[in-house]
C-alpha positions, -999 to +999 in steps of 0.1 A: -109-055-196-124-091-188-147-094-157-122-115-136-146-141-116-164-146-149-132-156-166-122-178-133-164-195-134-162-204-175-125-223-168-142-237-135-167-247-163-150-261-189-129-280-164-160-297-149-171-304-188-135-321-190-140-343-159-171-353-167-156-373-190-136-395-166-163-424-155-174-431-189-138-434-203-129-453-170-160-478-175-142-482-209-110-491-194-130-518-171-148-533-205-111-535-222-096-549-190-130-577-191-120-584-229-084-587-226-091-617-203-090-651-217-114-663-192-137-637-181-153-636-145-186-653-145-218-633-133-224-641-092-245-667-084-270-646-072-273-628-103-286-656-127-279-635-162-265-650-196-241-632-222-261-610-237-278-596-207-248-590-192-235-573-228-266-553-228-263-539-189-228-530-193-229-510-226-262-492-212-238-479-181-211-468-207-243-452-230-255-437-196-222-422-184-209-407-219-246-392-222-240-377-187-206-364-198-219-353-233-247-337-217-227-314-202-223-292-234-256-307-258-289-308-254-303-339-245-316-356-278-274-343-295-258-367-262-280-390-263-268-396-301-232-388-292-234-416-264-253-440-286-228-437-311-196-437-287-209-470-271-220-490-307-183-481-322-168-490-284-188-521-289-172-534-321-140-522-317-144-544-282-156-578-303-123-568-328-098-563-299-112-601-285-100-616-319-067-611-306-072-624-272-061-661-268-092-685-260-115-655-273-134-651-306-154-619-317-194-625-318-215-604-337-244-609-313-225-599-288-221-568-307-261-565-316-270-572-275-238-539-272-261-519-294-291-528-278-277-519-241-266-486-257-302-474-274-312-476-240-300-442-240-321-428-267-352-445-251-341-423-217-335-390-234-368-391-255-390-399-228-375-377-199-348-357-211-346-335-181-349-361-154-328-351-133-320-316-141-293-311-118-270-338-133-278-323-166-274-286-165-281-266-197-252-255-216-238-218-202-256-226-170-229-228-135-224-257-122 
């Protein structure tokens, strides 16, 4: 016979390892919806940034939520690969998908400042791969 609130805390569990999933693949969503454009938004006014900068910060954010969603079930150094990985593949996949787009063309230094925004990931997990603990509890541990 199964111990009933430990059966209801693991689904609880493995529903909250499901969810954690949403951000990341909705930042993806926002990236395709930015590459599907013909003319992309320019950066504010106020935020004097080129192409490549702005490459780099927003394949960090998708590296940084899919490590907070892989997190969820790997150690830290195992997500931080996962979302390094993800975000490089997301990255060229996003430069192919362009060639498609009218008035865009794919760049392979796009891709390499993609890559770069997503290692920033491996830089966090190595140097403090349990700041902050809460967002990142260990694997069996209750949300």
């Amino acid at each position: 016979m199964t111990n009933e609130p430990d059966s209801i805390m693991a689904r609880y569990r493995r529903l909250f390892s499901i969810l954690r999933w949403v951000p990341a693949l909705c930042w993806a969503g926002v990236i395709f919806g930015l590459s599907h454009m013909s003319e992309p938004p320019d950066a504010p006014p106020f935020l004097p940034i080129n192409d490549k900068v702005a490459h780099m910060g927003i394949y960090a954010i998708l590296s940084g939520l899919t490590y907070w969603a892989a997190r969820g079930d790997y150690r830290p150094r195992t997500a931080a690969w996962i979302a390094f990985i993800f975000a490089s593949i997301y990255g060229i996949t996003d430069e192919w998908h362009q060639s498609f787009v009218p008035n865009r063309t794919p760049d392979i230094y796009d891709w390499y400042a993609d890559v770069a925004g997503a290692a920033w990931v491996l830089v966090h997990a190595r140097l403090c791969p349990h700041l902050p603990a809460w967002l990142f509890p260990e694997k069996g541990e209750a949300s």
